[in-house]
C-alpha positions in Angstrom: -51.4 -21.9 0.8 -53.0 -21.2 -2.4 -50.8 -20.7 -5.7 -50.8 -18.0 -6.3 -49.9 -16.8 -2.4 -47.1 -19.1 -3.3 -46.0 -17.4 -6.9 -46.2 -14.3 -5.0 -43.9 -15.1 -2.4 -41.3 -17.0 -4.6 -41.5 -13.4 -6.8 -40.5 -11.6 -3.8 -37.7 -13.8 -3.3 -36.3 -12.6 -6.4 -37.0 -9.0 -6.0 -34.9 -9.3 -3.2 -32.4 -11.8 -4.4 -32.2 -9.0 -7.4 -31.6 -6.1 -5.0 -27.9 -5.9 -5.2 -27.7 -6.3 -9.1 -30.5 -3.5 -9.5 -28.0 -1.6 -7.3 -24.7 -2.4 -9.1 -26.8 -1.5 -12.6 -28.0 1.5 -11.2 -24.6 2.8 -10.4 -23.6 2.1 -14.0 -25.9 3.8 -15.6 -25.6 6.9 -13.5 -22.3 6.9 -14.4 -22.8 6.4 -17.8 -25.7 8.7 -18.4 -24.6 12.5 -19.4 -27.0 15.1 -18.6 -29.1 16.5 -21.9 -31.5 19.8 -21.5 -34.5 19.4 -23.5 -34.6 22.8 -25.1 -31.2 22.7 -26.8 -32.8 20.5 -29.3 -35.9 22.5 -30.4 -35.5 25.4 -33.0 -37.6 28.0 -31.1 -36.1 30.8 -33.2 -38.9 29.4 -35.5 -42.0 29.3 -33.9 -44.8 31.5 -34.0 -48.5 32.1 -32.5 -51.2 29.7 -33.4 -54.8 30.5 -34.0 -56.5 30.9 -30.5 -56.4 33.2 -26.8 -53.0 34.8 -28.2 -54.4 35.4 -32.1 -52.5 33.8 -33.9 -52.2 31.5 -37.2 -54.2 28.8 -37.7 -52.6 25.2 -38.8 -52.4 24.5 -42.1 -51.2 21.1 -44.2 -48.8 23.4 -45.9 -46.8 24.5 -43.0 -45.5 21.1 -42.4 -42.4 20.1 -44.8 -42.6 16.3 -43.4 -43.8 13.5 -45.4 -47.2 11.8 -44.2 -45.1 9.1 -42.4 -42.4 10.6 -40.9 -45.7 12.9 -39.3 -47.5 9.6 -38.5 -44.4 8.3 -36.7 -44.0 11.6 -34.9 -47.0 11.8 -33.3 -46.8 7.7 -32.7 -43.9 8.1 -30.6 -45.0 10.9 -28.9 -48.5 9.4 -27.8 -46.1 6.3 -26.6 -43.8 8.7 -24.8 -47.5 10.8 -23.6 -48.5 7.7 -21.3 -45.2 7.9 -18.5 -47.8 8.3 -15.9 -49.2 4.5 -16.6 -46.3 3.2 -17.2 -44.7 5.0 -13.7 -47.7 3.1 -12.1 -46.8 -0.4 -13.5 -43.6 -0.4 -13.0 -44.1 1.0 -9.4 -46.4 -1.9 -8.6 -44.2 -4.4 -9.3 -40.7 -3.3 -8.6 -41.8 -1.2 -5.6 -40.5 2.0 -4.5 -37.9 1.3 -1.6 -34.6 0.6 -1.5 -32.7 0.5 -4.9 -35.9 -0.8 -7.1 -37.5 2.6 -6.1 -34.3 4.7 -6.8 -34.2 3.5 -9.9 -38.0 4.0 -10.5 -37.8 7.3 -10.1 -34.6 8.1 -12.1 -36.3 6.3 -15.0 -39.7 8.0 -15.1 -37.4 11.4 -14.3 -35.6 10.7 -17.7 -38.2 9.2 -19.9 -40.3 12.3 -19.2 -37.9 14.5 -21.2 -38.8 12.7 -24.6 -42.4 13.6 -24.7 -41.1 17.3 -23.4 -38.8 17.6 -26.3 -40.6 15.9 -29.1 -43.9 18.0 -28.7 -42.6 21.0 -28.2 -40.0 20.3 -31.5 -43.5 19.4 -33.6 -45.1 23.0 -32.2 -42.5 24.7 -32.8 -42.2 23.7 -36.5 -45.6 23.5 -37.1 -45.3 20.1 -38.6 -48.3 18.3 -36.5 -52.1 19.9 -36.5 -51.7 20.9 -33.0 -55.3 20.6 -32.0 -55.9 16.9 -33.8 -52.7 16.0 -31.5 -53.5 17.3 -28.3 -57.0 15.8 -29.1 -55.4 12.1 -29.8 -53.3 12.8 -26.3 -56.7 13.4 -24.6 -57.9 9.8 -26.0 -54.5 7.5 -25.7 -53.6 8.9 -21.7 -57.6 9.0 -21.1 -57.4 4.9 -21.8 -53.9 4.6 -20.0 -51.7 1.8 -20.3 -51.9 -2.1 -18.4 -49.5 -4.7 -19.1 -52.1 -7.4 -18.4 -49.8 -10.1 -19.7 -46.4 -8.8 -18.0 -47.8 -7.5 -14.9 -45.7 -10.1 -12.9 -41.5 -9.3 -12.0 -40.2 -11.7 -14.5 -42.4 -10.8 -17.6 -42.1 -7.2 -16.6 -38.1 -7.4 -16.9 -38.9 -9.3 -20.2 -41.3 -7.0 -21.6 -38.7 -3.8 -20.9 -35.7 -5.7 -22.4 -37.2 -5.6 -25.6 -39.5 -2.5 -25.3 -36.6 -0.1 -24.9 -34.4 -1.6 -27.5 -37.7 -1.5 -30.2 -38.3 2.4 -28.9 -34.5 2.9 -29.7 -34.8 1.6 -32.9 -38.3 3.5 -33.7 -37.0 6.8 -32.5 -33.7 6.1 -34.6 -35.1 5.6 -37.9 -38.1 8.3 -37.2 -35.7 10.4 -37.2 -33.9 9.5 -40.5 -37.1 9.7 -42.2 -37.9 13.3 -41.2 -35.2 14.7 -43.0 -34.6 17.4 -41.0 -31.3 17.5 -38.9 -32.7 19.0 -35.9 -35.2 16.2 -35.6 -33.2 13.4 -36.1 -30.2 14.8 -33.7 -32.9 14.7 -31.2 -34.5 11.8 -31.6 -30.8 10.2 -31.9 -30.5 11.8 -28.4 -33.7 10.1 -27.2 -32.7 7.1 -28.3 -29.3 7.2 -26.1 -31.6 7.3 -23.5 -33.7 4.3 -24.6 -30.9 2.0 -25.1 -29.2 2.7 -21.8 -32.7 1.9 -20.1 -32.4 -1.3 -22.3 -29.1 -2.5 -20.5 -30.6 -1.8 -17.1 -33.1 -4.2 -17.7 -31.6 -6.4 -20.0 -28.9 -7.3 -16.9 -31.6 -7.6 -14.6 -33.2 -10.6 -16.6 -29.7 -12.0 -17.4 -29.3 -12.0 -14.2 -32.6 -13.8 -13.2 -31.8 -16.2 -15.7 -29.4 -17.6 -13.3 -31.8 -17.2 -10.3 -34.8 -18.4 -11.5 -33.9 -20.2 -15.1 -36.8 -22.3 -15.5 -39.4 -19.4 -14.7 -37.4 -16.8 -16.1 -37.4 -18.8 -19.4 -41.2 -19.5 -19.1 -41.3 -15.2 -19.2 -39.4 -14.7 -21.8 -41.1 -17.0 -23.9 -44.6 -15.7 -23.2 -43.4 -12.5 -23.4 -42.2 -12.7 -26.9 -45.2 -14.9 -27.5 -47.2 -11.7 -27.1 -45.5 -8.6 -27.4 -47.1 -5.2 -28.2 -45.9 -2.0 -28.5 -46.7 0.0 -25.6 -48.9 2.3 -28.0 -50.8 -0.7 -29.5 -54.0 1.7 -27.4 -53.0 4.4 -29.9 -56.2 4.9 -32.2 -55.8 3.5 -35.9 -52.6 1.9 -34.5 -53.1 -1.3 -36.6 -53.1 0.9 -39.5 -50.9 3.3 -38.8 -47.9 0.3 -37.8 -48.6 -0.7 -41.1 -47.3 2.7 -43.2 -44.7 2.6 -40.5 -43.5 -0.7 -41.2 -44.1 -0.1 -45.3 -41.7 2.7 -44.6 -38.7 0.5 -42.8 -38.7 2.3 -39.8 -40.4 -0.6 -37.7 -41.0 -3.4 -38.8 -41.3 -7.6 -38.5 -37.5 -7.7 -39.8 -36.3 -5.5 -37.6 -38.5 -7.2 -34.9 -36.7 -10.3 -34.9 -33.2 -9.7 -36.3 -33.0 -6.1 -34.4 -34.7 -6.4 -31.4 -35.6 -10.1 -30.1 -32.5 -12.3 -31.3 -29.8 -9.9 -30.4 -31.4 -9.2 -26.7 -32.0 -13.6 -26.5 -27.8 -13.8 -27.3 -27.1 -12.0 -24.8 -29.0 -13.5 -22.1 -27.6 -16.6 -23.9 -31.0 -18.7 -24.0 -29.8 -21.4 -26.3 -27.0 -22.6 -24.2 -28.6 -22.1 -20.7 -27.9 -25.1 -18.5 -30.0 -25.9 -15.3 -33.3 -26.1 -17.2 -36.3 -28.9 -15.7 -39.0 -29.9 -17.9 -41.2 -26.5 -18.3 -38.0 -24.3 -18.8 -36.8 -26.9 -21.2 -39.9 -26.6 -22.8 -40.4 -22.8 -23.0 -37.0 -22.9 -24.8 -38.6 -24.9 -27.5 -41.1 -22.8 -27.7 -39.1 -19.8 -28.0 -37.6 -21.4 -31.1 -40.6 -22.1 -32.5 -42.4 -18.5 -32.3 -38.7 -17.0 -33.8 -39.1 -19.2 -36.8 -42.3 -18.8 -37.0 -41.6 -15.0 -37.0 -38.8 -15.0 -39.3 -40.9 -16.9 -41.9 -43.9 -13.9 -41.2 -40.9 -11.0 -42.0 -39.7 -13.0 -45.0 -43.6 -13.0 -46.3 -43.5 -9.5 -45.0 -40.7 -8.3 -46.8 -41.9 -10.1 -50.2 -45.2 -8.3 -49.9 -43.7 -4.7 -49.5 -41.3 -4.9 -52.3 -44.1 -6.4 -55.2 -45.9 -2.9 -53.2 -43.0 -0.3 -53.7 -42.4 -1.7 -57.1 -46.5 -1.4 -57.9 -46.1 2.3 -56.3 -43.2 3.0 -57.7 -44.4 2.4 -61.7 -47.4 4.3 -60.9 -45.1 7.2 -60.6 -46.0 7.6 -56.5 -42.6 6.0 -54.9 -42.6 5.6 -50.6 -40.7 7.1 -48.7 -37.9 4.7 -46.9 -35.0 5.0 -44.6 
């Protein structure tokens, strides 16, 4: 038997071993989840033609109130949001699509596809995006898909969401605080309910192969956080983009660790975990290393952003921050 026949058949144990909790969970969050429509949170009473079949105005800078980066974060999370259909297939793959693992598959994509719904049809509406440079940049992100080549095993996958839907939260959160428009940000606030009840679905399911698999659970997390990405890194200019994001607090190395990695690893309770052999052991250690090593990057981080505000701010062009 070759090993990775055996990997594959020692995941399957804890698919099914998991079965139950991914039930239980499931349960819980369709009791905790309340029922949102989409349009309630889009000002329609404000929308107009655009330029095209229906002749109507053409998209100009001017008709958009938002700030270059609250825009930029916009149509980031949107293009994130855009790619359900990819990330519908990964998940699919690895959790399957029978018994509770599919039920919840399904009730997941079902919800996650109202944020793209609402959040596009709140930027058309307002005529704060170019709606042709968007659709365009829709074409390109969804035309490359989405693969989570290093978390396309149960474990990792688990990992990967854990974190994913708490950093979403967060993104979608401040987004909306930097819009400064109330609409907007009651939406995205309402997004980001969703986001962070997905996160406890999965963050459970890990917790609870911790104490199935420890040592291989531990050796996911770690690489996991070893190489995490955004689910939009495919986004065109992302590098750059992440950058005016992060200059503008809404996302950001701080938030990364402080907000998003350390208070998900408390909760699974990582540092105390007993029951670890030599790799799990190991990965732990490793784990402390890349979170030092990160905290050290978002103190450098943070250093280098406020000698830049201060430089912007004397030359009489201050950035905008939440």
């Amino acid at each position: 038997m070759t090993t990775s026949t055996t990997t594959r058949l020692a995941e399957i144990d804890i698919l099914r071993e998991l079965e139950p909790v991914v039930e239980s969970n499931l349960d819980r969050h369709l009791d905790m989840a309340k029922e949102w429509m989409p349009h309630e949170y889009v000002p329609w009473a404000e929308g107009r033609n655009f330029e095209g079949v229906l002749g109507g105005d053409a998209w100009a800078p001017e008709d958009s109130a938002m700030t270059e980066v609250a825009r930029t974060s916009l149509i980031e999370n949107l293009l994130t949001e855009d790619n359900l259909p990819s990330y519908h297939h990964e998940i699919a793959t690895v959790f399957g699509r029978d018994g509770a693992w599919g039920n919840w598959v399904h009730r997941w994509t079902a919800e996650e596809g109202r944020h793209a719904i609402a959040i596009r049809d709140y930027l058309l509406v307002t005529r704060s995006v170019d709606p042709i440079a968007m659709e365009r940049a829709r074409m390109a992100h969804m035309g490359a898909g989405f693969e989570s080549a290093n978390h396309n095993d149960l474990l990792r996958s688990l990992a990967y969401v854990s974190f994913q839907e708490l950093a979403t939260r967060i993104s979608h959160r401040n987004t909306g605080k930097i819009t400064g428009d109330p609409v907007a940000e009651q939406l995205l606030a309402r997004i980001a309910v969703d986001e962070n009840l997905h996160m406890v679905f999965y963050r459970n399911l890990l917790g609870a192969a911790l104490a199935i698999a420890p040592n291989q659970a531990m050796r996911a997390v770690t690489e996991v956080v070893r190489t995490f990405e955004m689910p939009g890194s495919t986004i065109e200019d992302f590098t750059r983009k992440s950058v005016q994001i992060a200059l503008a607090g809404i996302y950001d190395l701080r938030i990364h660790h402080d907000d998003v990695l350390s208070p998900v690893l408390r909760n699974w309770g990582v540092w105390d975990l007993e029951g670890l052999d030599g790799d799990g052991e190991k990965a732990r250690q490793e784990l402390a290393e890349i979170m030092a090593r990160l905290d050290d990057a978002a103190t450098r981080f943070e250093e280098k952003r406020n000698t830049h505000r201060a430089k912007m701010a004397d030359r009489g062009k201050p950035l905008q921050t939440i």
